[in-house]
C-alpha positions as CSV (number, residue, x, y, z in Angstrom):
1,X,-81.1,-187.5,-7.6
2,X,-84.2,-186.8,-9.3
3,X,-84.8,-185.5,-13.2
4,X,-84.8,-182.1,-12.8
5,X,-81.8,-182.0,-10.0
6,X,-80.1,-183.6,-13.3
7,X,-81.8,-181.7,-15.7
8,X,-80.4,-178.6,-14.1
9,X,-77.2,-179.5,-13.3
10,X,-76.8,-180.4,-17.2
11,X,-78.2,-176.8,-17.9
12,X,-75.5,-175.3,-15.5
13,X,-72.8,-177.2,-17.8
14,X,-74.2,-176.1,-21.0
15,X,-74.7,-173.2,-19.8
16,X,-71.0,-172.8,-18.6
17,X,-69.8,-174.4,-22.3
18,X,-71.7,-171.9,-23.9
19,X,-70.0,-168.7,-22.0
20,X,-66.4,-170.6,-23.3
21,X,-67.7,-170.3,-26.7
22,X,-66.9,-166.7,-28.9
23,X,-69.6,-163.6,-28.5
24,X,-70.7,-164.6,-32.0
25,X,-71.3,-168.5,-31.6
26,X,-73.4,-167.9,-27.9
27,X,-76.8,-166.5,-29.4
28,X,-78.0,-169.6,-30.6
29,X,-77.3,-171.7,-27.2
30,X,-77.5,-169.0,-25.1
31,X,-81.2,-168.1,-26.7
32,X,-82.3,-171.7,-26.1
33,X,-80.8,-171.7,-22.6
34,X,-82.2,-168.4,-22.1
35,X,-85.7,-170.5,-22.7
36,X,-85.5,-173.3,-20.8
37,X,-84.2,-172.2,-17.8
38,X,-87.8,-171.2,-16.7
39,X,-88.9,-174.1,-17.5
40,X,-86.4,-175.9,-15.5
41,X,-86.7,-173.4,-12.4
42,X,-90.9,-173.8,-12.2
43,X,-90.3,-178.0,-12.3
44,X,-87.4,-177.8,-10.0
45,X,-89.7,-175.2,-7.6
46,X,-93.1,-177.6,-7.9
47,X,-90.8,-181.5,-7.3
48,X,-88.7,-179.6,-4.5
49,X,-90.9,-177.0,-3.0
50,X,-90.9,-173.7,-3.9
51,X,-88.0,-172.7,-1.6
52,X,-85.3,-174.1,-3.9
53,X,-86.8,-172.0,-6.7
54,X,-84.7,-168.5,-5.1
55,X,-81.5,-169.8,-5.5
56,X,-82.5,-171.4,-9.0
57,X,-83.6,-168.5,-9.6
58,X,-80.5,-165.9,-8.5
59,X,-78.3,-168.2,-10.2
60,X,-80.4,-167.6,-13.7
61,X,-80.5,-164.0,-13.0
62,X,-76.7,-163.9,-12.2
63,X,-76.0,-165.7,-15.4
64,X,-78.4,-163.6,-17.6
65,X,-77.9,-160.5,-16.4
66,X,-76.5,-159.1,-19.4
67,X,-79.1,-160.4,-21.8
68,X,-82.0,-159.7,-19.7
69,X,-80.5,-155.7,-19.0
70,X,-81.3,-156.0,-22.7
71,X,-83.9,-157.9,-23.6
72,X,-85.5,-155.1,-20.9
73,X,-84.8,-151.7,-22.1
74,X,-85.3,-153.0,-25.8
75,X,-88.9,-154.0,-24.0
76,X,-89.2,-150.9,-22.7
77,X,-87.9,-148.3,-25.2
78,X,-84.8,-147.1,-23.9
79,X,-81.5,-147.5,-26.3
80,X,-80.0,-150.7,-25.6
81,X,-76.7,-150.9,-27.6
82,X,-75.0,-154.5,-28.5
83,X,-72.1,-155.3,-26.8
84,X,-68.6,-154.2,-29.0
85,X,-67.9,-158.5,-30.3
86,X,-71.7,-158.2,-32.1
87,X,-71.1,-155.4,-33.8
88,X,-71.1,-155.4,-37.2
89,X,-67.4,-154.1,-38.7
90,X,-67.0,-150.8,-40.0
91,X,-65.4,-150.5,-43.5
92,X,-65.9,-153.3,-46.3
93,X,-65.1,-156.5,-46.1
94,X,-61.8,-157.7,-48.0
C-alpha cells in the first residue's frame, strides 16, 4: 500500500474516533481533520490519478456535511445556528 492509501485510511479511523467522542470534545479533532483531509485527497488524487479523488472526495463531504452546511452560510451571511450539545446553558451555573 502506499503512504497516502495509509495516511487516509488512518484519517478515516480518527475520523470515526472522533464522531464517538461528546459534541463538546469533537471541535478540536474534528477542526484539524476538517484541515487535512484536503490535503490528503489532492496527494491521494496526484499518487493515484485523479479518478480516485471523487470517492475521497464524497466520502469527506458525506462526513462533513454538517460543518461545511456551516462553515457555508456563516461564509455567506445567512444565520447558521449551533447545533443544541454547543449551546451554551441557560441559567447560572451552580
Amino acid at each position: 500500500m502506499s503512504a497516502p492509501v495509509v495516511a487516509a485510511i488512518f484519517w478515516a479511523l480518527a475520523a470515526t474516533a472522533t464522531a464517538l467522542l461528546p459534541m463538546r470534545r469533537q471541535m478540536v479533532p474534528g477542526v484539524a481533520l476538517l484541515i487535512a483531509a484536503p490535503l490528503l485527497i489532492v496527494w491521494l488524487g496526484a499518487t493515484h490519478g485523479w479518478l480516485w479523488t471523487l470517492p475521497a472526495l464524497a466520502a469527506f463531504l458525506s462526513m462533513f456535511r454538517n460543518p461545511l452546511i456551516h462553515l457555508f452560510r456563516r461564509a455567506t451571511g445567512r444565520p447558521a445556528p449551533l447545533p443544541p450539545d454547543l449551546e451554551p446553558p441557560l441559567g447560572p451555573k451552580q
